[in-house]
Structures are given as structure tokens and as C-alpha cells.
DSSP file (Angstrom, degrees, kcal/mol; ACC not computed):
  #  RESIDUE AA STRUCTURE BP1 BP2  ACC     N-H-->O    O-->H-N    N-H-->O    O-->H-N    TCO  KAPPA ALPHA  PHI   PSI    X-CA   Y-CA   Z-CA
    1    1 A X              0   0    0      0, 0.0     2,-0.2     0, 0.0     0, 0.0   0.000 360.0 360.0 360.0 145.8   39.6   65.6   66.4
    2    2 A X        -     0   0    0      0, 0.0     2,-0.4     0, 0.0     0, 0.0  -0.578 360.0-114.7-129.0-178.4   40.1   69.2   67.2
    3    3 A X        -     0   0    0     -2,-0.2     0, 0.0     2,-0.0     0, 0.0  -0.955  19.3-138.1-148.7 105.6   42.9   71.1   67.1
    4    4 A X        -     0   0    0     -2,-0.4     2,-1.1     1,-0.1     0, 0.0   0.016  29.2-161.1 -56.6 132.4   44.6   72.7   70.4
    5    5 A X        -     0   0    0     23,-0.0     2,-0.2    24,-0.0    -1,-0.1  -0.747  12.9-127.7-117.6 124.9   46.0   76.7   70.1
    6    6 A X        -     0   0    0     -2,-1.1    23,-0.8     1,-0.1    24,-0.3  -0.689  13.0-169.3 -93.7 146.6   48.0   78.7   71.5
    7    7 A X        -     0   0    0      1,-0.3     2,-0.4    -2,-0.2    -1,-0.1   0.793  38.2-136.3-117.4 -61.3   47.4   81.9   72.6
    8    8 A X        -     0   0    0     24,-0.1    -1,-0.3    25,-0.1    24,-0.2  -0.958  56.9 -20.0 131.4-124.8   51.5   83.1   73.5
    9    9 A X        -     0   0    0     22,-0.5    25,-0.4    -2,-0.4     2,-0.2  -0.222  54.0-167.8-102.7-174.3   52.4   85.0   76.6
   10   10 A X        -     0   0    0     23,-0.2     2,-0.4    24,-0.1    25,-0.2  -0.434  11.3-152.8-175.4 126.8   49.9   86.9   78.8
   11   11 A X  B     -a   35   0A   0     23,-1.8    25,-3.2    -2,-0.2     2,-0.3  -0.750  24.1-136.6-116.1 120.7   51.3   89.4   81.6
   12   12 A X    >   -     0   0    0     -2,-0.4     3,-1.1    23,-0.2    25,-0.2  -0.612  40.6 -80.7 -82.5 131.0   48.3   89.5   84.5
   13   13 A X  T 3  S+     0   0    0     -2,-0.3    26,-0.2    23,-0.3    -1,-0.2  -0.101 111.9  31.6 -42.5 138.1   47.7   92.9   85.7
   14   14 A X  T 3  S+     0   0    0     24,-3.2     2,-0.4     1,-0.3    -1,-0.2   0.693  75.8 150.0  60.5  26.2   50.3   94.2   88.5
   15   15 A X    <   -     0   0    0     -3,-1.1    25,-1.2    23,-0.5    -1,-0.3  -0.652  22.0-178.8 -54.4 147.3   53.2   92.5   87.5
   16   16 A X  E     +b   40   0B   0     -2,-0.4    25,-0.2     1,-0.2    26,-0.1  -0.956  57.6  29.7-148.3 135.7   56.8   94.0   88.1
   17   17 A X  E     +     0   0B   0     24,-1.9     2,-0.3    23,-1.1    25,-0.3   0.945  64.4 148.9  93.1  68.7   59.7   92.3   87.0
   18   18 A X  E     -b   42   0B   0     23,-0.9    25,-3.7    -3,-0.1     2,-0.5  -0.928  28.0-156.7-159.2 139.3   59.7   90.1   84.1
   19   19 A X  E     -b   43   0B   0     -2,-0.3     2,-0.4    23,-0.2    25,-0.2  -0.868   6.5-177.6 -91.7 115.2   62.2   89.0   81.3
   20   20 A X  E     +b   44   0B   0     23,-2.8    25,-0.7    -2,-0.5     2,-0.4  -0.787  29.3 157.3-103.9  95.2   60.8   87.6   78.1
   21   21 A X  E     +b   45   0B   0     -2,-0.4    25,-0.2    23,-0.2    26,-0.1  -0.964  45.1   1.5-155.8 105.0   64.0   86.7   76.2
   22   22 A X  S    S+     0   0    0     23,-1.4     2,-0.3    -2,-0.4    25,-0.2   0.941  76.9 155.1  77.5  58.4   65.0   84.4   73.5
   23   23 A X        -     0   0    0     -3,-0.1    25,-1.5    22,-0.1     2,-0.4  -0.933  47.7-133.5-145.2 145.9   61.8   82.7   72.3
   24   24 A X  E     -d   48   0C   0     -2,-0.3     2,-0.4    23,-0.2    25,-0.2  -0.858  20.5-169.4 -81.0  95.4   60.5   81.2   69.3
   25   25 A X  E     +d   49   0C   0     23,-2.1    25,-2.9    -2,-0.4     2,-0.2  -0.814  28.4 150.5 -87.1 120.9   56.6   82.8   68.7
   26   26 A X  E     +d   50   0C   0     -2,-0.4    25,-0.2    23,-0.2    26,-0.1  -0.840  60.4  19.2-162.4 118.6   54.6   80.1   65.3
   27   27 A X  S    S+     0   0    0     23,-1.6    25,-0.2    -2,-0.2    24,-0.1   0.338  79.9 160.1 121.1 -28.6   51.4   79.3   64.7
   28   28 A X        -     0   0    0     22,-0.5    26,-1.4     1,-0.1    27,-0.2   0.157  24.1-177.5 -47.9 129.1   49.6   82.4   66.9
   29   29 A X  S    S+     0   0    0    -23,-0.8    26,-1.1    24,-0.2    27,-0.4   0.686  87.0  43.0 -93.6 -21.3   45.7   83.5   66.2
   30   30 A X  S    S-     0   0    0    -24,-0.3    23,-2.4    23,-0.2     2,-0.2  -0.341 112.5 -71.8-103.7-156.4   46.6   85.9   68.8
   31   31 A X        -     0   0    0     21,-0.2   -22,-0.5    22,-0.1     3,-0.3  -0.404  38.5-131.0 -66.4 144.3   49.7   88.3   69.7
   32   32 A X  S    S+     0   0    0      1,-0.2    31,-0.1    -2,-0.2   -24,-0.1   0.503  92.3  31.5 -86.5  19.8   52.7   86.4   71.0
   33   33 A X        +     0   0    0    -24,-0.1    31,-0.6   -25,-0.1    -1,-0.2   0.379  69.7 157.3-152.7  49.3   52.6   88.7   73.7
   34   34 A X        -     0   0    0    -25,-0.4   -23,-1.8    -3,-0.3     2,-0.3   0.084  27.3-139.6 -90.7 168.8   50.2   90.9   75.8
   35   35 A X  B     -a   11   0A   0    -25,-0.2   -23,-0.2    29,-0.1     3,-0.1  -0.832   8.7-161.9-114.4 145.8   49.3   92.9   79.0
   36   36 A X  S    S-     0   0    0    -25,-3.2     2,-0.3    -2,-0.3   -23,-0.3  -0.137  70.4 -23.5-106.6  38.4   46.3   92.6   80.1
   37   37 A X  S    S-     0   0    0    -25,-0.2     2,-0.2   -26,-0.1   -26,-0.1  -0.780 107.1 -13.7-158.1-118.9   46.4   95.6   82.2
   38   38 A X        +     0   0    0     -2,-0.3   -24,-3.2    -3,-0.1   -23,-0.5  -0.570  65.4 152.1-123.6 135.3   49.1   97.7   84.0
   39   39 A X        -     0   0    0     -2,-0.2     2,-0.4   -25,-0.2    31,-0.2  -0.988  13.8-178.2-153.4 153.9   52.9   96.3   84.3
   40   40 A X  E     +b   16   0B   0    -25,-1.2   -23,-1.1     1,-0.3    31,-0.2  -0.979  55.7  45.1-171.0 178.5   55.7   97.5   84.5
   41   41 A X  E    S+     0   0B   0     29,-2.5   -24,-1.9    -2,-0.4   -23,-0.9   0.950  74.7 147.1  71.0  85.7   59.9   96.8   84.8
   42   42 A X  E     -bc  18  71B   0     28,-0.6    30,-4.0   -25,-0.3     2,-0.5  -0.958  31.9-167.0 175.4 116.3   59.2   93.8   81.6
   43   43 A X  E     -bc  19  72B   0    -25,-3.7   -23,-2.8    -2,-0.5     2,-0.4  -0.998   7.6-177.2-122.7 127.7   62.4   93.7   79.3
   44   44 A X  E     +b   20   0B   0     28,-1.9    30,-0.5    -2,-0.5     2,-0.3  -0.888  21.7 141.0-146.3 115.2   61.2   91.7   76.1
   45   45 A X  E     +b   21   0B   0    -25,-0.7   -23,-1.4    -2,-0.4    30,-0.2  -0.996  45.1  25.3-152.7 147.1   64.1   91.2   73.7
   46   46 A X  S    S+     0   0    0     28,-1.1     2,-0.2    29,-0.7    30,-0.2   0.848  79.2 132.6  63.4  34.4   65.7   88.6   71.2
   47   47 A X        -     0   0    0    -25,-0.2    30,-5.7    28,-0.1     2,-0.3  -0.716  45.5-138.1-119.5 160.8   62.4   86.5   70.5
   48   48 A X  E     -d   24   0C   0    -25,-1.5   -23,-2.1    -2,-0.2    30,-0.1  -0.771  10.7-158.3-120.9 156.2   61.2   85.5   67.0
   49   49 A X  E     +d   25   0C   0     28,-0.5    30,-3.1    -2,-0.3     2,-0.3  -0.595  14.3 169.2-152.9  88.5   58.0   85.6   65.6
   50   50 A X  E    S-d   26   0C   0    -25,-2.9   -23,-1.6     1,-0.2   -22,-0.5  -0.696  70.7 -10.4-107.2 157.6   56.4   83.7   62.7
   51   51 A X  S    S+     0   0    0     -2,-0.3    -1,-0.2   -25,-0.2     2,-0.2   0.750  87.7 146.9  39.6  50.2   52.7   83.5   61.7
   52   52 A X        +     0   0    0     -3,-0.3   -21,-0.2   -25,-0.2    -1,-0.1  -0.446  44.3  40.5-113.4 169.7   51.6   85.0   64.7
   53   53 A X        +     0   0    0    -23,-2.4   -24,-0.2    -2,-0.2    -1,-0.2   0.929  60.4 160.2  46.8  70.8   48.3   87.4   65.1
   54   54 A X  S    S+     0   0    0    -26,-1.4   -25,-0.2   -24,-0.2   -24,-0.1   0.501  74.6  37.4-106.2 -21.0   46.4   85.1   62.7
   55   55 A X  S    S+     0   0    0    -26,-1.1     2,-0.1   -27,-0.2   -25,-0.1   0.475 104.5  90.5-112.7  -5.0   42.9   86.7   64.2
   56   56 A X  S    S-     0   0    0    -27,-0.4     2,-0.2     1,-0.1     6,-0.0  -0.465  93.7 -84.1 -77.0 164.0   44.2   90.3   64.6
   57   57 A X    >   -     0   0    0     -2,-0.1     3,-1.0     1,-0.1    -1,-0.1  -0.484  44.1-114.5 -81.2 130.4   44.2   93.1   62.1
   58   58 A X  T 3  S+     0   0    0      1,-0.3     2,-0.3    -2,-0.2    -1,-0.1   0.774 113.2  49.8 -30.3 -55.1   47.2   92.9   59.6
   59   59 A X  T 3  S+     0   0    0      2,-0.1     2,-0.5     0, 0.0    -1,-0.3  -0.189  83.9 111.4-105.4  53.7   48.8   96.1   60.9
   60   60 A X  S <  S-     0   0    0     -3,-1.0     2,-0.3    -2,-0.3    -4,-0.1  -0.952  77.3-115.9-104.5 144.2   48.7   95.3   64.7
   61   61 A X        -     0   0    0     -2,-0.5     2,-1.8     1,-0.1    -2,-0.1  -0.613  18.0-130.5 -93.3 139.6   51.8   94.8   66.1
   62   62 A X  S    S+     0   0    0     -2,-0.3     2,-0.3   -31,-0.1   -30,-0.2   0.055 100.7  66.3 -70.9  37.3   52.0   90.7   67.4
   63   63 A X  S    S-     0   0    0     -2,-1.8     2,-0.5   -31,-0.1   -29,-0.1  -0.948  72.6-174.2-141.8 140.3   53.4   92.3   70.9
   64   64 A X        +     0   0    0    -31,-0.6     2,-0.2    -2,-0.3   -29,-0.1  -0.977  20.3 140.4-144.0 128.6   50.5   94.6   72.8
   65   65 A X        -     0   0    0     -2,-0.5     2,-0.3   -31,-0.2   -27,-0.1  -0.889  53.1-104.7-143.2-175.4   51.6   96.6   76.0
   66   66 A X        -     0   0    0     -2,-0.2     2,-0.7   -29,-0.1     5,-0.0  -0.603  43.4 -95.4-106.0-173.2   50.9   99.4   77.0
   67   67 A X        +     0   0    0     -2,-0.3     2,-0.3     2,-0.0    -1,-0.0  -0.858  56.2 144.2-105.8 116.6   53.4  102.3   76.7
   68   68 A X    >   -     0   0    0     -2,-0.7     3,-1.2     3,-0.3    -2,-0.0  -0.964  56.0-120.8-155.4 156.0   55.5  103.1   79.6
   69   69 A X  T 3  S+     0   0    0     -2,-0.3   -29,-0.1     1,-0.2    -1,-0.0   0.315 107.7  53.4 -89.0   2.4   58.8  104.2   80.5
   70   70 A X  T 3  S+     0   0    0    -31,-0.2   -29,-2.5   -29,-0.0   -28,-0.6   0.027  93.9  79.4-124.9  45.0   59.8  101.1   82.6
   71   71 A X  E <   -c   42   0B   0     -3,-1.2     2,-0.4   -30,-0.2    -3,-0.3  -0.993  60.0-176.9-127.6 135.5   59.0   98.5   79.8
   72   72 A X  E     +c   43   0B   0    -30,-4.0   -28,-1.9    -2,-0.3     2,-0.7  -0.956   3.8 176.9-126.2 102.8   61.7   98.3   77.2
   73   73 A X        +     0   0    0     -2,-0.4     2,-0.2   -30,-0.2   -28,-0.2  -0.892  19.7 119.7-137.0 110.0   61.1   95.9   74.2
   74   74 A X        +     0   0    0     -2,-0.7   -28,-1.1   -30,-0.5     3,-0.1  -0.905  37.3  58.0-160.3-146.6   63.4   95.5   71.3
   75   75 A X        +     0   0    0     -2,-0.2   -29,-0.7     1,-0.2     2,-0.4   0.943  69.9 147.7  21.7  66.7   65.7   93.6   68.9
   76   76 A X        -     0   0    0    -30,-0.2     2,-0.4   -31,-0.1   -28,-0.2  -0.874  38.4-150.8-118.9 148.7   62.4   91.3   68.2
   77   77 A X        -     0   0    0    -30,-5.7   -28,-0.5    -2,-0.4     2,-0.3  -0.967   9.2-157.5-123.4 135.7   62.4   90.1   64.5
   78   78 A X        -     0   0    0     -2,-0.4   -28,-0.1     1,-0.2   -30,-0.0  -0.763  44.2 -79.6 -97.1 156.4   58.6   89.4   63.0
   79   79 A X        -     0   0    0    -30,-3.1     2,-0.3    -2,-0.3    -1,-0.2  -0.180  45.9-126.5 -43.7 155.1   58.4   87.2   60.3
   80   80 A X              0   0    0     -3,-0.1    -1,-0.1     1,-0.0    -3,-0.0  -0.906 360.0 360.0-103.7 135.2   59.5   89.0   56.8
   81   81 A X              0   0    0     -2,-0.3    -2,-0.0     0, 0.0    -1,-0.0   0.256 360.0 360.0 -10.2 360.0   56.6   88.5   53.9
């Protein structure tokens, strides 16, 4: 018996407009959030995040976007050690 995973959010190239807000991230091998391209207007605030990026490099951060001045993400708590 094999054991389903999840993968967390993924934001599809040429979005605009999107709230990620008040979510529980556990369990992740990947980030519990990514772009895979270009987005933009994406508010992501007030989510938790344990045991996430479990197949990523230790100091990557478990949210991956790109950096732009109409995506705003904070007050997001990663798990503490």
C-alpha cells in the first residue's frame, strides 16, 4: 500500500489576484507554496507551516515566489526546531 503526498499550493503562470490566508501547511516533501512562473497581486498571510520542504535544501524557505512588488507575504509562522 503506498502512501499518497501532497505537494501544497502551486500558483500557474499568469495569475493575478489571489489570497492565500489562514492555512494549516504538515507533512510537505515540497514547499507549501510556489509559483511556477510569473504572478502577481498574491497576498499570502496568517498560514502555518509544520514539516514542510522535506525534499528541499534545509535553508530554503517552504514558500518560493518570485520577488515583486505586487506580491506581499507575511506574518507566516514555520515550524520552530
Amino acid at each position: 500500500m503506498g502512501i499518497d503526498e501532497g505537494t501544497g499550493i502551486l500558483v500557474e503562470n499568469g495569475v493575478n489576484g489571489l489570497t492565500i490566508n489562514g492555512n494549516s501547511f504538515s507533512g510537505l516533501s515540497t514547499e507549501a507554496a510556489r509559483c511556477g512562473g510569473q504572478a502577481k497581486n498574491i497576498l499570502m498571510s496568517n498560514n502555518l507551516c509544520i514539516d514542510c520542504g522535506r525534499k528541499i535544501a534545509k535553508q530554503k524557505s517552504w514558500l518560493r515566489f518570485s520577488v515583486e512588488s505586487s506580491i506581499l507575504i507575511k506574518d507566516n509562522l514555520p515550524s520552530s526546531p
